[in-house]
Phi, psi and omega in degrees: 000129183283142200260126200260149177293335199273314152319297180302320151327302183269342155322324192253025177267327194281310164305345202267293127186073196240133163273158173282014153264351163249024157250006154291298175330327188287269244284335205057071195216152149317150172301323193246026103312287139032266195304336180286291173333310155283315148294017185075041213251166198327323184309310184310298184291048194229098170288357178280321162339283200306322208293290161013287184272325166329312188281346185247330162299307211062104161187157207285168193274337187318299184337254187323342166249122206231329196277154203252150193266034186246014191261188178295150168307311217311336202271355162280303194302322203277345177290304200283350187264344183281311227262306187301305204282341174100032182253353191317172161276310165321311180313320214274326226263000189127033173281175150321137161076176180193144198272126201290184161329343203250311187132339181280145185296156171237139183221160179229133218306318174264051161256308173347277189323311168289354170262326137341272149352279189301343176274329178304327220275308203301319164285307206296331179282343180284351190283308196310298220226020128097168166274031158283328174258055191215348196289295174327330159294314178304289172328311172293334156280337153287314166348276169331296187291320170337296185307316198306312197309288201310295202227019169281134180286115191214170181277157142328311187297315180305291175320320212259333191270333197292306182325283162341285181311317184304304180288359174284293209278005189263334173277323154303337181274336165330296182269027159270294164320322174272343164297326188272354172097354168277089185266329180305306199261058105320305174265344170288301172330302216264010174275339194272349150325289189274032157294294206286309202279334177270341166305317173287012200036056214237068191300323219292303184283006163288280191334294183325279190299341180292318187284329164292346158303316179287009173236064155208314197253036184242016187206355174310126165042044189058035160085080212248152171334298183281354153273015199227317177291326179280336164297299206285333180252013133292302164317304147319300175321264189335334187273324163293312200278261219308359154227021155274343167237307178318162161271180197274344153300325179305288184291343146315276167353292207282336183291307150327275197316322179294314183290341181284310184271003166282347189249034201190343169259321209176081171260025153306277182280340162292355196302313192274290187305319163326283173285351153268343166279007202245297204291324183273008168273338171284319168299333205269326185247035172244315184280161196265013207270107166079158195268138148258150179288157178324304189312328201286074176269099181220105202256118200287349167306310172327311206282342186265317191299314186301334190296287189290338155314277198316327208286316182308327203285325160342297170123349184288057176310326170301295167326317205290346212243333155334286183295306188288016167251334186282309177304344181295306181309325192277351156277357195288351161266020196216050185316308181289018197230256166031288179318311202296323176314279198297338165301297175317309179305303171330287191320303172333292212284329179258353166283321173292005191097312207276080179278314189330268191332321175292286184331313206297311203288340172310297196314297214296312172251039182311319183292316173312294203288333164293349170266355172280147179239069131262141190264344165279347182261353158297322185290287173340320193285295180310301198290333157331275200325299202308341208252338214253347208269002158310303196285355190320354174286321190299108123029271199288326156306307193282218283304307229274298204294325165287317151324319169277331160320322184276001214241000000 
């Protein structure tokens, strides 16, 4: 039976010896608020919700999203009609914003700061628990602001940040969906992000969504020319705007992006722009020249993985597999960042001939990766199996290929 966030909830309420009325007291809710909850009711799919109770249980917010995006709408519809409009109980109860005189929400600049907020905790979670188990969340928070955007009461100055926040969380439900194998609404997300960031004037957040973009339409519909040529010059784009505003983590990232999609169109003939967008993503994250916003996750284990990625399309396996074990070490507070790693690494070792050796590493953290719930690094993981199962004889391959059999 699939175990629901409103079951986990009660579950760690119960170990706690907590009644639902005094895990009502932390949170400030009612006891049959409590109870809707643990029974599953729309609110559970809310990170401000989940973050909430997180904080009161003490326990990582990972804990708690739990649910598979394979279930019914209804219980989103019945969250937005309840959450969005300010009638929920949860809402009512200390949710964003407060209703003015007319009846329309009125919001403010630290209602802004908690949706924000709320874009931070959905990357963060995707680092944990990979994005299959997040489209629903995400939705729901574009949603939400959508609506705030549409009929909520605000200053300009408010509006123009309100705008922002927006193309920040429609890019964040973007890489969630596309982690989860969803590229159509993916590819939705990040237009109407860079829709919202040129309405706000946002260069920082145009940069974001152009650049994950161009790493969705560099695999569009299995890497079609003109997806892979419309990638590179998104990726360009995002690389200009991000170094008339980013900051030095931004402008790496974007630098990233350009060289990923230029290895990923041609890495033959792309070879010299390839490795001249690598030097300026390295010079780029050295430098002290302007601030990034929170959401700007580029770590240097990333930066070695992104590293050893351009070097594999290269064909320079050896270097390539050199970077990619130091992000394995340098990741290890990141379980979907791990995975992603040690697939890559695999994907290496066995695109350089060393299939043994790829297969061992595969086997050997077989289990981490499969506890991650990406459906892109599964896809990454199947095509391993499809290039290793020729070798089935080779020891270290059977062993491998049986692990994904039993799984």
């Amino acid at each position: 039976m699939h175990v629901t966030t409103g079951e986990v909830i009660r579950r760690i309420r119960k170990s706690l010896g907590m009644t639902q009325s005094e895990l009502g007291v932390l949170l400030g809710y009612t006891q049959s608020v409590v109870s809707q909850l643990e029974h599953n009711s729309g609110a559970v799919h809310d990170v401000r919700v989940l973050r909430r109770i997180a904080t009161a249980l003490r326990v990582p917010l990972a804990i708690l999203v739990v649910e598979s995006d394979e279930e019914a709408d209804v219980d989103r519809r019945n969250f937005l009609r309840a959450g969005a409009f300010g009638a929920g109980a949860v809402l009512a109860a200390g949710g964003v914003g407060r209703a003015s005189a007319s009846g329309s929400m009125q919001i403010g600049a630290a209602d802004v700061v908690e949706i924000v907020a709320g874009t931070n905790q959905i990357h963060e979670l995707d680092l944990l628990v990979g994005g299959d188990r997040l489209c629903r969340v995400a939705a729901n928070e574009v949603r939400y602001v959508e609506h705030l955007l549409d009929n909520a009461v605000y200053s300009g100055e408010v509006g123009s940040a309100l705008t922002s926040a927006a193309a920040e969380m429609m890019t964040a439900a973007g890489w969630v969906h596309y982690d989860a194998g969803r590229p159509v609404e993916a590819r939705r997300y990040y237009a109407d992000a860079a829709q919202a960031a040129t309405a706000a004037d946002d260069g920082i957040a145009a940069a974001h969504a152009l650049g994950n973009s161009s790493v969705l339409l560099s695999e569009w519909q299995g890497g079609t020319p003109a997806g892979m040529r419309q990638a590179v010059q998104y990726a360009q784009s995002a690389s200009r705007v991000a170094m008339g505003c980013g900051g030095p983590k931004l402008r790496a990232l974007m630098a990233i992006r350009e060289a990923d999609a230029l290895g990923m169109q041609d890495p033959g003939g792309n070879k010299s722009a390839v490795t001249d967008a690598l030097n300026r993503a390295h010079r780029a994250y050295e430098s002290s020249r302007g601030s990034d916003p929170d959401w700007v996750y580029l770590p240097r284990a990333m930066l070695n993985g992104m590293t050893g990625l351009m070097q594999m399309y290269l064909g320079e396996h050896e270097a390539a597999s050199k970077q990619m074990r130091v992000a394995i070490d340098g990741s290890a507070a990141w379980p979907r960042e791990q995975a992603e790693w040690r697939v890559q690494l695999g994907r290496n070792l066995v695109a350089s001939g060393a299939i043994a050796e790829g297969c061992h590493v595969l086997g050997e953290n077989f289990g981490g990766i499969k506890q991650v719930a990406s459906t892109w690094i599964q896809q990454k993981l199947d095509a391993v199996v499809a290039d290793v199962r020729p070798h089935a004889k080779v020891p270290e391959v059977r062993e491998f290929l049986g692990l994904v059999a039993a799984s």
